[in-house]
Structures are given as C-alpha cells and as structure tokens.
TIVEXVEX-395018 format. One line per field, with one value per residue (C-alpha): residue in three letters; chain; x, y, z. Coordinates in Angstrom, 1 decimal. Layout:
REM TIVEXVEX-395018
residu <- ala | ...
chaine <- A | ...
c1 <- X | ...
c2 <- Y | ...
c3 <- Z | ...
//
This chain:
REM TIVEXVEX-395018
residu <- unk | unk | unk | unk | unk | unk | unk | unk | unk | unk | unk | unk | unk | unk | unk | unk | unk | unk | unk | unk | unk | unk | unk | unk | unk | unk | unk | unk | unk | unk | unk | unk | unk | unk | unk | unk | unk | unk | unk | unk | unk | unk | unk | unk | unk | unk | unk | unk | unk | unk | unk | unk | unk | unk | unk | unk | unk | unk | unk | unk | unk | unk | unk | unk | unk | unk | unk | unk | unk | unk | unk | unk | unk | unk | unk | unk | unk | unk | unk | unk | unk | unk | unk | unk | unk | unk | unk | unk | unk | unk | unk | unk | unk | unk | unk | unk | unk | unk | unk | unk | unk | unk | unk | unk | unk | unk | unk | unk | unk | unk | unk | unk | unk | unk | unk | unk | unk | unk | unk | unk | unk | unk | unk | unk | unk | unk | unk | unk | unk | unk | unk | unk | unk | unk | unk | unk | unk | unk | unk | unk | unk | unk | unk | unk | unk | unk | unk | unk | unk | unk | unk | unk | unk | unk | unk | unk | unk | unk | unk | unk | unk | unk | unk | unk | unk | unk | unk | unk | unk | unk | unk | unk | unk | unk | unk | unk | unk | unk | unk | unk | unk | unk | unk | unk | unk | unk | unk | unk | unk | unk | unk | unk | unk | unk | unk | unk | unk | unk | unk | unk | unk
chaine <- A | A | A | A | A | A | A | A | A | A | A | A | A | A | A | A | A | A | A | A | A | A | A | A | A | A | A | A | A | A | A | A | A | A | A | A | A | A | A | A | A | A | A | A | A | A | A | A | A | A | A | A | A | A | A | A | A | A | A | A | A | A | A | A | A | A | A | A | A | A | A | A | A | A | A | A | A | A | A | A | A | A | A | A | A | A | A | A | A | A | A | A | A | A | A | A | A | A | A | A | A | A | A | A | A | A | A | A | A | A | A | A | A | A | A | A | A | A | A | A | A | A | A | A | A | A | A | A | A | A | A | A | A | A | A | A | A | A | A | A | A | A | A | A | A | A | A | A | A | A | A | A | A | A | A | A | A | A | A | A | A | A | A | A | A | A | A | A | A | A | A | A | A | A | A | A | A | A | A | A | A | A | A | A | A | A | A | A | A | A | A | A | A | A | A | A | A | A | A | A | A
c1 <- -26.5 | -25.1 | -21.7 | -21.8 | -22.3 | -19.3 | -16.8 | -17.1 | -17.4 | -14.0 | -12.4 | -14.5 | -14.1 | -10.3 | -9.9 | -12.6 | -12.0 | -7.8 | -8.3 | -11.1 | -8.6 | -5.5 | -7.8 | -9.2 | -5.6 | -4.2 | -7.0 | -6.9 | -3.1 | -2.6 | -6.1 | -6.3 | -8.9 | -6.7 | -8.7 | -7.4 | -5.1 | -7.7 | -10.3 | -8.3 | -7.5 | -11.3 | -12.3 | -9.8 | -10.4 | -14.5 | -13.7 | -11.9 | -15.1 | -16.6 | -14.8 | -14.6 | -18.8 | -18.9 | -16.6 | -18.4 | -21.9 | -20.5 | -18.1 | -20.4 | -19.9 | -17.3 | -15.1 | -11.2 | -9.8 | -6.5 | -8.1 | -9.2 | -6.1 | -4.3 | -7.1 | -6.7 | -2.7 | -3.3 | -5.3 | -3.2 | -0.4 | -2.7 | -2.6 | 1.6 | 1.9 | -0.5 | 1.0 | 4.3 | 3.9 | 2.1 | 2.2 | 5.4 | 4.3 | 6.0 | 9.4 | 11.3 | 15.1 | 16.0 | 19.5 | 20.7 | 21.2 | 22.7 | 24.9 | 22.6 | 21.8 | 22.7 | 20.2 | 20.8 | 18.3 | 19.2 | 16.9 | 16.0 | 15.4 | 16.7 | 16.2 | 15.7 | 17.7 | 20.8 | 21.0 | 21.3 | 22.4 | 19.7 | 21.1 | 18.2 | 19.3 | 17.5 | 16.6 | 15.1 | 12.7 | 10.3 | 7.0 | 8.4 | 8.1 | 10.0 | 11.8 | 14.2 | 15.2 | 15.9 | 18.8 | 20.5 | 23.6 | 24.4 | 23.3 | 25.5 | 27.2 | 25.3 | 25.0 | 24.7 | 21.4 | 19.8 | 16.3 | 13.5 | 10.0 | 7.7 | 3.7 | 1.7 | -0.8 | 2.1 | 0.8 | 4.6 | 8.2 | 9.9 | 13.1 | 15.9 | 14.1 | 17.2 | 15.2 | 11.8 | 11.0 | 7.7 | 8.6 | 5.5 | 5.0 | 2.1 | 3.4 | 2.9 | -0.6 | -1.1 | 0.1 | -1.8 | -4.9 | -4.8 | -3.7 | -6.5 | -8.9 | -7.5 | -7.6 | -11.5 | -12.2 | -10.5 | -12.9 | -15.6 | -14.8 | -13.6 | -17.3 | -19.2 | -17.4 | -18.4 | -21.8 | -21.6 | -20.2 | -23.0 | -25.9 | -24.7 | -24.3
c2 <- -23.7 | -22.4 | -24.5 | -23.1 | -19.7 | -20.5 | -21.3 | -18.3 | -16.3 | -18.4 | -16.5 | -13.1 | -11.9 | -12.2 | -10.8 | -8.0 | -6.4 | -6.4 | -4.8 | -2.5 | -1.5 | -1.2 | 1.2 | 3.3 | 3.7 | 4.3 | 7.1 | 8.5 | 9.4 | 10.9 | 12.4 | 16.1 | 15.8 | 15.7 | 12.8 | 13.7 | 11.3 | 10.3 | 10.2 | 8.0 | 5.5 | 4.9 | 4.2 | 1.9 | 0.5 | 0.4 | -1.3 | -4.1 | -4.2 | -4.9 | -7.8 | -9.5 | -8.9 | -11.3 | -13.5 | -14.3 | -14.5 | -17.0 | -18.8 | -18.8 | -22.5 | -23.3 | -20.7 | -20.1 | -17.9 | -18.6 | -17.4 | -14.3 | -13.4 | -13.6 | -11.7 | -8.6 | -8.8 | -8.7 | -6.1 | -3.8 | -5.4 | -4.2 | -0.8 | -0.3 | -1.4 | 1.1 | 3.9 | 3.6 | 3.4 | 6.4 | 9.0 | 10.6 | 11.6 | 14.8 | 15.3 | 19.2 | 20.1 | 22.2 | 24.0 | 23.7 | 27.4 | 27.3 | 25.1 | 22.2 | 22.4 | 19.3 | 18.1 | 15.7 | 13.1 | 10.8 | 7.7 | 6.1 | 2.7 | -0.9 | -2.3 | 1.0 | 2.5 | 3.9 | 7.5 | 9.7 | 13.0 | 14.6 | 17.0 | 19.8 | 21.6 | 24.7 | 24.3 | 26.9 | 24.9 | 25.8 | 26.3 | 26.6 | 23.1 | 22.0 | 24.3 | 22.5 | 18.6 | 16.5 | 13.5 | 11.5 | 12.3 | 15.9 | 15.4 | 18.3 | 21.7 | 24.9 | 25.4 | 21.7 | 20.9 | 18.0 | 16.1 | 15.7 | 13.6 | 14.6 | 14.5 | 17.6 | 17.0 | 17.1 | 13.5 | 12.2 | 13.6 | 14.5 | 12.1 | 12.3 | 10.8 | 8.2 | 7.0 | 7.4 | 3.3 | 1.2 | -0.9 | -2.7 | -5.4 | -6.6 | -10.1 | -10.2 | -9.2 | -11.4 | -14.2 | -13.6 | -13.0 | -15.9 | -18.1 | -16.8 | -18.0 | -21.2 | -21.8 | -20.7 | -23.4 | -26.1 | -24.9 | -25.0 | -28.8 | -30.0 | -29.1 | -30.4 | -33.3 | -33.7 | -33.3 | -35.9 | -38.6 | -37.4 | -37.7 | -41.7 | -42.1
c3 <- -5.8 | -2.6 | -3.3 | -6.9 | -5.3 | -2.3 | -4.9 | -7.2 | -4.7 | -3.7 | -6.3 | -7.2 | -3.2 | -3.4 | -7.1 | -6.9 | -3.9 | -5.0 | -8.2 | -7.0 | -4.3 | -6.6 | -8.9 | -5.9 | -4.4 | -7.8 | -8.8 | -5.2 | -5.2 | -8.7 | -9.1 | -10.2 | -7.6 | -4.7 | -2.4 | 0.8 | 2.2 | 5.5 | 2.9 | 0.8 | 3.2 | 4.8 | 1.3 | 1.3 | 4.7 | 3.7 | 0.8 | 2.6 | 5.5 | 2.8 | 1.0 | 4.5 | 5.1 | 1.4 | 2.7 | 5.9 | 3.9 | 1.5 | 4.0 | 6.7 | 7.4 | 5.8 | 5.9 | 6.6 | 9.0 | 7.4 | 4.0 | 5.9 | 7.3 | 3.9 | 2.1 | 4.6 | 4.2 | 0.3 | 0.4 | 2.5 | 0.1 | -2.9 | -1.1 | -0.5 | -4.4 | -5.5 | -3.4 | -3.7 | -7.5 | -8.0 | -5.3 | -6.1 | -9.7 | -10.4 | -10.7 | -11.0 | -10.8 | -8.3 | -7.5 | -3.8 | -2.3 | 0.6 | 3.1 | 4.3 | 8.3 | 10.3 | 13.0 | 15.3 | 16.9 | 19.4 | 20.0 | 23.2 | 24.5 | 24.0 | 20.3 | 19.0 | 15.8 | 16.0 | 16.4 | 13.0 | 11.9 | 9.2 | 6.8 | 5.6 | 2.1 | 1.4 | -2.6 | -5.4 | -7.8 | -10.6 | -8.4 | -4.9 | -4.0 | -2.5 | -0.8 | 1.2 | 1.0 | 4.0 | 3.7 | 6.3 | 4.2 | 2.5 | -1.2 | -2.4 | -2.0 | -2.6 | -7.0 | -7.5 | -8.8 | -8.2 | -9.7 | -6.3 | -7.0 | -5.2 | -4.3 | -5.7 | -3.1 | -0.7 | 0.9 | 1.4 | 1.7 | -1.3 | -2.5 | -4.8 | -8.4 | -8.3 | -5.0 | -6.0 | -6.3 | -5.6 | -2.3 | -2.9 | -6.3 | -7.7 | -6.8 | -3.4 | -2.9 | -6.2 | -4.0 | -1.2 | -2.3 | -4.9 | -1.7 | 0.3 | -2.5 | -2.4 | 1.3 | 1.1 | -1.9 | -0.1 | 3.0 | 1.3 | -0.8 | 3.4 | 4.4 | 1.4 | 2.1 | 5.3 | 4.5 | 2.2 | 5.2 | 7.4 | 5.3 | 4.3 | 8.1
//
C-alpha cells in the first residue's frame, strides 16, 4: 500500500502543487482584488513548503534529492510563466509631451554590465498612468503617440505593448516537474528493489 501510495504521490506532488501554483500566481496578478505582491509571493513560497513536506512524507526512504531540486526549479518556473503572462494586463495609448530626459548610470566592478544611458519620456494617458516611460533608447519625439502595457496594481514597470511578452513557457516547468516525478518513481522502484534482494538474502 505504501508503494501504491509512493508512486501516485510520484506523480500528484509534482502535478498538483504546479497547477495549484500556476492558478494562485495567475489569480494573484490579475485579480480585481489586488493581492499584494509580498503577499502573493509567500503564498507561493507556502505552497511550494508545502509540496516538498509531501514529498519527504512519501519519499522518506526512497526519495531523490535530484527529484527535489527539479521540483523547486519547476515551481519557481511555474511562477515566471504565470507572471510574465499576466501581470501586464492593461494596455492605454499615450502621447509623449515633452523632450525625454537622459540619465546616465555608470556601473562598477569587474564582469559587470556595460554602462547605459536611460532615456525618461514624460507621457499624457487616459487615467494618468503612466505618466512618464523609461527606455534605454528615446522611443520618440514629443506628439508621437505610442501604445505602453502596463500593471494596474502597479507591481512591474510599464513597457512598450510591442515588448510586453511572457519570458517564461509552460514547457519548461512542464519539463521539470514531469522529470522530477520520474526521478522520484525510479527512487522509489531502486528501493523496492532492494528490498526485494534483502529479504531473499
């Protein structure tokens, strides 16, 4: 019964905890509600403690720290999907008003990324939001108007709609969480096995 139990739980930790995840960070970001971004992300963070709390109760003695390594990177893979899909929801037009101000900012230290010049256009939009737009290049003159997504709950910069992409895919965590379900059946199947050789010892 306990193997029965290890290998669904094998493939329900894994699943479960992704797609609760994916519908927590999806409803968190565009809810009416506002969640709070810190709020947001200890949910998150709870809901993974929790995944890896069922995966050491059901992988106790068999378990892979492999398979848990690749179920916290799908998670927080789950996450990045999630956010980056939805948390720029609104998009407005918006006329720039003005001559853009040029800032510069130097970096320091070996390794570190080249310095850069950030351009800051003042902008009139429906609403008020946003009032200016920040670009490492100018993204026109003043009268041009131009289309900005951004966050009602004001959680992340606003970026041109051309921009406004998910960095994340649903592969990835798919990937990673389906691996780390594998790795924990193959754990489990190694230990049974063993078993099996000691007890006709």
């Amino acid at each position: 019964m306990r193997r029965a139990l290890a290998y669904l739980g094998a493939v329900l930790v894994p699943s479960g905890a992704g797609l609760l995840l994916h519908l927590w960070a999806g409803w968190s970001m565009r809810s009416p509600v506002r969640v709070p971004t810190l709020i947001a992300v200890l949910a998150g963070l709870a809901l993974t403690g929790v995944a890896l709390l069922a995966h050491d109760a059901l992988f106790r003695e068999g378990g892979s720290l492999a398979a848990v390594v690749l179920l916290v990177a799908g998670l927080a893979a789950v996450w990045v999907e999630a956010r980056d899909s939805r948390i720029r929801a609104e998009v407005v037009t918006c006329e720039i008003t003005g001559k853009a101000r040029a800032t510069y900012h130097p970096t320091f230290g070996e390794g570190a990324p080249s310095d850069k010049w950030l351009y800051h256009h003042p902008l009139d939009c429906p609403g008020g939001y946003p009032s200016e737009f920040t670009a490492e290049e100018r993204i026109g003159e003043a009268g041009k108007t131009v289309r900005i997504a951004y966050d009602p709950a004001h959680r992340m910069d606003p970026i041109l709609e051309k921009d406004n992409v998910a960095h994340g895919s649903p592969v990835v965590p798919s990937v990673l969480l389906a691996l780390s379900a594998v790795l924990s059946v193959v754990a489990v199947a190694a230990e049974e096995r063993t078993g099996l050789r000691d007890r006709d010892a």
